[in-house]
C-alpha positions in Angstrom: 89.8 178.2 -56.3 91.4 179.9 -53.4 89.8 179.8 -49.9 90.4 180.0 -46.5 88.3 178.0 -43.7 88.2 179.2 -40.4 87.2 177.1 -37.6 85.3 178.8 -34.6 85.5 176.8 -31.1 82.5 176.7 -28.5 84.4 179.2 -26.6 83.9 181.9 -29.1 87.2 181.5 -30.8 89.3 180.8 -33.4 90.0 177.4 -33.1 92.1 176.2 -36.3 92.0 177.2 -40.2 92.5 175.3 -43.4 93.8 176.6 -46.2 92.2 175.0 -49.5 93.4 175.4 -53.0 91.3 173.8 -56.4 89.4 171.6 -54.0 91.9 170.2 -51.9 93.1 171.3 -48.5 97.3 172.1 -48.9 97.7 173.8 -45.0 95.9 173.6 -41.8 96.8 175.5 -39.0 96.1 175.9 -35.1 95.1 179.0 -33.2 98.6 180.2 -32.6 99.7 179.5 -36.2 100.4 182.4 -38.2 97.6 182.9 -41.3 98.7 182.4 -44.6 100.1 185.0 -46.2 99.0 186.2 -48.7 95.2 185.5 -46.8 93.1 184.1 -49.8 90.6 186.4 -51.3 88.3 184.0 -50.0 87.6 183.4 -46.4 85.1 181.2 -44.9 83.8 180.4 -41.4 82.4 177.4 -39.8 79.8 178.0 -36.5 80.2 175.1 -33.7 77.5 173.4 -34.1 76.8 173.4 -30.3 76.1 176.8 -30.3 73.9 176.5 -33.4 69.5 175.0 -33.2 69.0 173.8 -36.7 65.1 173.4 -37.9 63.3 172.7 -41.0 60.5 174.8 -41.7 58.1 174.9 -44.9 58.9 178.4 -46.1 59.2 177.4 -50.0 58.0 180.0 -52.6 59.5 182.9 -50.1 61.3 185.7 -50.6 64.6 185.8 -48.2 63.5 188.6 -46.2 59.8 187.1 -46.5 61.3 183.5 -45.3 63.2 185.4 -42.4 60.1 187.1 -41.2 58.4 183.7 -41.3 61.1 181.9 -39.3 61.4 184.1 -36.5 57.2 183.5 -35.7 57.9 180.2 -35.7 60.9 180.3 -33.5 59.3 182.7 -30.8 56.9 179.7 -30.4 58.9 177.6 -29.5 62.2 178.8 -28.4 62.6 179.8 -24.5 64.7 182.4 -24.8 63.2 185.8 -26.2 63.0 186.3 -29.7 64.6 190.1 -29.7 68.0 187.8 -28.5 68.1 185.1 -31.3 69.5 185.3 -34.7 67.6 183.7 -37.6 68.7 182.4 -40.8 67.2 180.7 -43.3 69.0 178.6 -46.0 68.2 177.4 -49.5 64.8 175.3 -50.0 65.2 171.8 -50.6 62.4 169.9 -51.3 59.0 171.0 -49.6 61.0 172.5 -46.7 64.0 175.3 -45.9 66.5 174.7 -42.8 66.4 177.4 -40.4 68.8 177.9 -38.0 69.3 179.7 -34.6 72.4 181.0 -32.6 71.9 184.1 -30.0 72.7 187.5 -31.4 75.7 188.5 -28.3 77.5 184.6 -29.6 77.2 185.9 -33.7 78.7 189.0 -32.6 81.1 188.1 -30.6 82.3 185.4 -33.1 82.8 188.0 -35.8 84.8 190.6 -33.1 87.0 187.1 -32.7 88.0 186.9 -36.1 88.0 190.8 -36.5 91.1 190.9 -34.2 92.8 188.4 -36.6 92.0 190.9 -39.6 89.3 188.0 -40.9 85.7 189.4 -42.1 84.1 185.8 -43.5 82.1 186.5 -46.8 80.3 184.1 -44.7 79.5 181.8 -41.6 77.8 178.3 -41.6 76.3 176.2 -39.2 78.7 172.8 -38.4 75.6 170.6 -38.8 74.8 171.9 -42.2 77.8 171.2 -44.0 77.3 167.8 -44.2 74.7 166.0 -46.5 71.2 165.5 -46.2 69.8 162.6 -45.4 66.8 161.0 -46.5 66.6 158.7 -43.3 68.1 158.7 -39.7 71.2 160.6 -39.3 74.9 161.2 -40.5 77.7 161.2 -38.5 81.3 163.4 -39.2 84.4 165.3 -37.4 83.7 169.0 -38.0 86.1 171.0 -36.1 86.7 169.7 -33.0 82.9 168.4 -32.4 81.2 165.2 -33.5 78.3 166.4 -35.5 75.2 164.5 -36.5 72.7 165.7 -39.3 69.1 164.2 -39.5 67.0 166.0 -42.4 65.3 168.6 -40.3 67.9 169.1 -37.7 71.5 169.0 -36.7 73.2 168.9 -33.4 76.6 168.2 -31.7 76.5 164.9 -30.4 76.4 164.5 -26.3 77.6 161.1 -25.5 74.7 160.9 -22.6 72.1 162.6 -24.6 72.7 160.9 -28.3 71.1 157.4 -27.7 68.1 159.1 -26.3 67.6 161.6 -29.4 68.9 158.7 -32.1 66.8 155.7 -30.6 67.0 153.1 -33.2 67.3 155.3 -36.0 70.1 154.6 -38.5 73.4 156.8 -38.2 76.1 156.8 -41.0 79.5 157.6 -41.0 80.9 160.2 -43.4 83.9 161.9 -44.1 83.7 165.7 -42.6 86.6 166.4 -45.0 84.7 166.2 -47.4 81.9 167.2 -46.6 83.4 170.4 -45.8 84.9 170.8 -49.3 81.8 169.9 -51.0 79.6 172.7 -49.0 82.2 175.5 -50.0 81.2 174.9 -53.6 77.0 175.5 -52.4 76.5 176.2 -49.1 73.0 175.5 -47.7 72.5 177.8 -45.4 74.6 181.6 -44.6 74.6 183.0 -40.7 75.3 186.2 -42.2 72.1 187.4 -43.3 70.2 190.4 -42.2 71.5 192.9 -39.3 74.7 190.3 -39.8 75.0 190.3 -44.1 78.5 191.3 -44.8 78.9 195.3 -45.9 80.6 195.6 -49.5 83.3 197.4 -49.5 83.6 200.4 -52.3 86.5 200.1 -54.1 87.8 203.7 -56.2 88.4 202.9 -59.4 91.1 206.0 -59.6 91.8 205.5 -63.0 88.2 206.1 -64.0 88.3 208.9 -61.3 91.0 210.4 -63.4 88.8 210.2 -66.6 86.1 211.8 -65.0 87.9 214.2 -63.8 89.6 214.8 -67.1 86.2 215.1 -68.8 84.7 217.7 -66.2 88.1 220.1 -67.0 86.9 219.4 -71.1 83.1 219.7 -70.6 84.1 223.5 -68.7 86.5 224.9 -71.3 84.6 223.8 -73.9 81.6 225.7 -71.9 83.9 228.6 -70.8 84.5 228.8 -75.0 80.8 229.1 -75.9 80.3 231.8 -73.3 83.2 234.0 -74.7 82.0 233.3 -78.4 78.4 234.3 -77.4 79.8 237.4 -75.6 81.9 238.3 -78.4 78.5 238.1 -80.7 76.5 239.9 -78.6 79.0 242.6 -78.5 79.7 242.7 -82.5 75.5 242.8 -82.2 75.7 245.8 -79.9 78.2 247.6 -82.1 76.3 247.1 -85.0 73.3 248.4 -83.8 74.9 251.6 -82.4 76.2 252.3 -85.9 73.0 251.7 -87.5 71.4 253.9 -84.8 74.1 256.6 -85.8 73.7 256.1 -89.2 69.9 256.7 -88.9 70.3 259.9 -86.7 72.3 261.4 -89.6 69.9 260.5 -92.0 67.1 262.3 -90.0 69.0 264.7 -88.8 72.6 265.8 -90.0 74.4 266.6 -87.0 72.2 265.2 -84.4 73.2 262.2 -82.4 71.2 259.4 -81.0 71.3 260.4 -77.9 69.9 264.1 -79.0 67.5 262.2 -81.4 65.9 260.3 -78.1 65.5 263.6 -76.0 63.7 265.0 -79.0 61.5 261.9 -79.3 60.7 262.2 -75.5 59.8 265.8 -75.8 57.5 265.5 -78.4 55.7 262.2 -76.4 55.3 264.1 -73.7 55.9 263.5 -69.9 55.6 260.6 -67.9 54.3 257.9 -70.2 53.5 260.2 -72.6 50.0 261.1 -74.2 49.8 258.0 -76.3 49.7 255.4 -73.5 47.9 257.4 -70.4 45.0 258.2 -73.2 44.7 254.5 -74.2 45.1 253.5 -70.4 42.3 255.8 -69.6 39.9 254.8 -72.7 40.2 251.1 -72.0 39.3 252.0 -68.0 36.4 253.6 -69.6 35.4 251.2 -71.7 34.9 248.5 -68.9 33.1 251.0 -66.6 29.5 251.4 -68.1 27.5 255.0 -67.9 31.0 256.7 -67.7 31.7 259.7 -69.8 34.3 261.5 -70.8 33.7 265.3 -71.2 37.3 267.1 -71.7 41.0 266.0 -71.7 43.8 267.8 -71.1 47.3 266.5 -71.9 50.3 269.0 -70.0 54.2 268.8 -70.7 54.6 267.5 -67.3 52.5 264.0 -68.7 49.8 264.9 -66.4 46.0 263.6 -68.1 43.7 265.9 -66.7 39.9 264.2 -67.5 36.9 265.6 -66.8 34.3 262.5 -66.2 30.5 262.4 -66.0 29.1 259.5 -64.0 25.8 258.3 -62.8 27.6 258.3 -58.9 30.5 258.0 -56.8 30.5 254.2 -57.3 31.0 254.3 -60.6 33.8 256.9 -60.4 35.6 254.9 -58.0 35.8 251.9 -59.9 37.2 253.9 -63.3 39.8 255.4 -60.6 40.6 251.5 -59.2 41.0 250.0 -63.0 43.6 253.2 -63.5 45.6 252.3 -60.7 45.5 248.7 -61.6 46.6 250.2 -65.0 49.6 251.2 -62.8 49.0 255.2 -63.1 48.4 257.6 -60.3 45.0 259.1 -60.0 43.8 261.7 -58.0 39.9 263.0 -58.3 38.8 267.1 -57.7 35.2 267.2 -55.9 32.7 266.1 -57.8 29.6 268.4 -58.3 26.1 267.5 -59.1 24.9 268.1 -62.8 21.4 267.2 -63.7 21.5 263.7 -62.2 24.7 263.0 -62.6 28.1 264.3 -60.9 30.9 265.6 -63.0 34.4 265.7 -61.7 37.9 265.9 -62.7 40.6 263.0 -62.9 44.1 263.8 -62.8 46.0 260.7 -64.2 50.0 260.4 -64.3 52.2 257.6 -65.0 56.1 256.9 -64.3 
């Protein structure tokens, strides 16, 4: 495995790199140093630990976002700076607890712009103090970078010669190489700075030979579209002819000499006007029909398709609903005066259609 390891100095920097091949480191280089080249696929970068507060917080059974959540309540307790300014990560559990660490948001960012300007986006950042082990009492001790770093097993710090003795007291602190320690947590690191507003966007890569494909597929799917429309055109066409010879065919029959077209016109002479007799007669018996005590006393049928229907009806109600259920029927109807007649009135409807 390939990977580079950037190191980031207190002053917001780029401080050194290593360059690390199958778990051994074959390059190491300053600030000033050109990269290597190529940069391995792999790039990884390590916070200062004095930039870094490192808890331990009992957050097990959590989901990542759930765990964040969590750690940031229990940070705004306790921190003195306001929670909107403070970055929180939370690591992997290990044992009944889950290391949570700290830096302010302006330092994250401006530690990723550093590296930017170097063409360096790390797939991700950890803390110094969690690189090395765990352990189970008092404290470890190591070189990270260009600190002294010291890991108990709920927190991790860089050391302060004036500050240490008071924070270690008599607790037991062991050497250990930062070396290795370093190689070991690029195999399973405990605990990503580049989580949330901070996770690392994934780049989308084109695949253009399966763009090609696609695209090769779409010109297929069309023509072979484009094909069945001109084959169902050309049916529907052979359909049409067909039925015009049949229709000629028939005229001949019925009358020798005649054409369709001459065969229709004599068909719409003998229907009538308008809609014809047939369906202004049934349009005005099913009006009828659903209008009670309505009567029908003459019908007239002209050339024109005008339905002239003389009506008897207990009242002018009842003639205005037959006339509402004609129009509904889509026909026009206009009514004569109606005249009183032994109880009843008696009127005329003129009914027409389109």
């Amino acid at each position: 495995m390939s990977a580079l390891l950037l190191f980031i100095a207190p002053e917001d920097r780029l401080a050194g790199w290593w360059q690390i091949d199958d778990g051994a480191v074959v390059a190491r280089g300053g600030p000033a140093d050109p990269l290597p080249s190529p940069v391995p696929a792999r790039v990884i970068a390590v916070a200062p630990a004095a930039a870094v507060a490192i808890h331990g917080a009992e957050l097990a059974g959590l989901a990542p976002a759930q765990a964040r959540a969590a750690a940031r309540l229990l940070v705004a307790e306790t921190s003195l700076a306001p929670i909107e300014t403070q970055h929180v990560a939370v690591g992997e559990a290990d044992g009944g607890d889950r290391p949570v660490a700290v830096v302010d948001t302006a330092r994250m960012t401006a530690w990723l712009e550093a590296l930017g300007r170097h063409g360096l986006d790390p797939e991700a950042v950890l803390p110094a103090p969690l690189v090395l082990p765990r352990p189970a009492h008092g404290y470890v001790r190591a070189e990270i970078g260009a600190e002294t770093v010291l890991r108990s097993a709920t927190t991790g710090f860089a050391e302060d010669r004036e500050l240490a003795p008071l924070i270690l007291g008599d607790a037991p602190v062991v050497e250990t190489d930062g070396e290795a320690a370093l190689l070991a947590a690029l195999a399973a690191p405990v605990l990503d700075l580049r989580q949330g507003a901070f996770a690392r966007r994934r780049r989308l890569r084109i695949d253009w030979a399966h763009v090609r494909r696609l695209a090769w597929t779409g010109v297929a799917v069309a023509t072979v579209t484009l094909l069945i429309g001109l084959v169902e055109i050309a049916r529907f066409e052979a359909a049409a002819d067909r039925a015009l010879a049949e229709a000629a065919a028939m005229a001949a029959a019925a009358a020798p000499g005649a054409s369709p077209a001459m065969l229709e016109a004599r068909l719409a002479a003998l229907r009538g006007g308008g809609l014809g007799f047939t369906a202004t007669a049934g349009a005005l018996v099913a009006a009828m029909q659903a209008t009670p005590n309505v009567e029908l006393a003459a019908l007239d049928f002209a050339s024109d398709g005008l339905l002239r229907a003389t009506i008897l009806a207990p009242g002018a109600a009842d003639v205005e609903a037959l006339r509402t259920r004609l129009r509904g029927a889509g026909l026009t109807v206009e009514a004569t005066p109606f005249q009183s007649e032994q109880g009843r009135i008696r009127g005329e409807l003129r009914i027409s259609g389109q």
